[in-house]
LUMVO-37828 format. One record per residue (C-alpha): residue in three letters; x, y, z. Coordinates in Angstrom, 3 decimals, decimal comma, m for minus. Layout:
resn / xx / yy / zz
ALA / X / Y / Z;
...
***
This chain:
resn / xx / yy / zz
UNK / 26,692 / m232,684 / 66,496;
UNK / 24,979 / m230,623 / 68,890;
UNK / 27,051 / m227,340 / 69,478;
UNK / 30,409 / m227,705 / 69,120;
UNK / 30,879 / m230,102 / 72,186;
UNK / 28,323 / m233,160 / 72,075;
UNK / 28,013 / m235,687 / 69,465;
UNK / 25,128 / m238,593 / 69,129;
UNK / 26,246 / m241,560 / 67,116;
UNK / 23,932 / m244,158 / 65,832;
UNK / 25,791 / m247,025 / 67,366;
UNK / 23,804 / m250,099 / 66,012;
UNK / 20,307 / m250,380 / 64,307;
UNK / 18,033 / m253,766 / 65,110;
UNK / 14,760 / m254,223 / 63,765;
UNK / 12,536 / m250,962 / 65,106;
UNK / 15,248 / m250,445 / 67,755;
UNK / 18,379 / m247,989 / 67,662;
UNK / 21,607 / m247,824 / 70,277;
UNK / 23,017 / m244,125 / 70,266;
UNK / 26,164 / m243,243 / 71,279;
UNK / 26,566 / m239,585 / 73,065;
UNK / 29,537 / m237,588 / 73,672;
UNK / 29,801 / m235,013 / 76,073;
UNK / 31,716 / m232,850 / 78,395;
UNK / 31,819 / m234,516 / 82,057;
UNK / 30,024 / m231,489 / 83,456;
UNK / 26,919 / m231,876 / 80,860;
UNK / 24,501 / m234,356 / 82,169;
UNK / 23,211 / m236,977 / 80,179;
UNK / 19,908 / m239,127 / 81,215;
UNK / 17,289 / m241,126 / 79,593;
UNK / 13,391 / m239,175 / 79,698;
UNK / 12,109 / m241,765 / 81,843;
UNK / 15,662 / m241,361 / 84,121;
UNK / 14,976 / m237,621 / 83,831;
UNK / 11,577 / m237,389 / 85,004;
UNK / 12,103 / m240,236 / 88,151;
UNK / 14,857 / m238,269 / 89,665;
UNK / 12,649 / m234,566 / 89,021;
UNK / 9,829 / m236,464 / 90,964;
UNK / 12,328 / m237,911 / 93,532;
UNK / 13,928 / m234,391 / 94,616;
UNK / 13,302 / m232,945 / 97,791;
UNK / 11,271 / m230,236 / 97,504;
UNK / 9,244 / m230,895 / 94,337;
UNK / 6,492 / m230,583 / 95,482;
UNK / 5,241 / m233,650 / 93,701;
UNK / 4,845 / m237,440 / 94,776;
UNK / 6,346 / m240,297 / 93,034;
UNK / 3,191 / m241,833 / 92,122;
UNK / 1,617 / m238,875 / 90,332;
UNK / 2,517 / m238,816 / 86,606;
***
């Protein structure tokens, strides 16, 4: 648990690979990093272009 209101759950384990389960309140907002950082780049206003890293 994370707080008192998410959970992660190892969901299945394959070779080097693991599937997580995450439970959350509807108004917490869960993303992938590489999800994450695309939409930060994406936003108006940024200041940044989507091809710098």
């Amino acid at each position: 648990m994370i707080g008192e209101d998410i959970t992660i759950t190892v969901r299945e384990i394959q070779g080097s690979s693991a599937r997580i389960g995450i439970s959350a309140p509807s108004d917490i907002s869960i993303d992938r990093e590489d999800v994450f950082r695309r939409e930060q780049l994406e936003r108006p206003g940024s200041g940044e272009t989507a091809g710098r890293t």
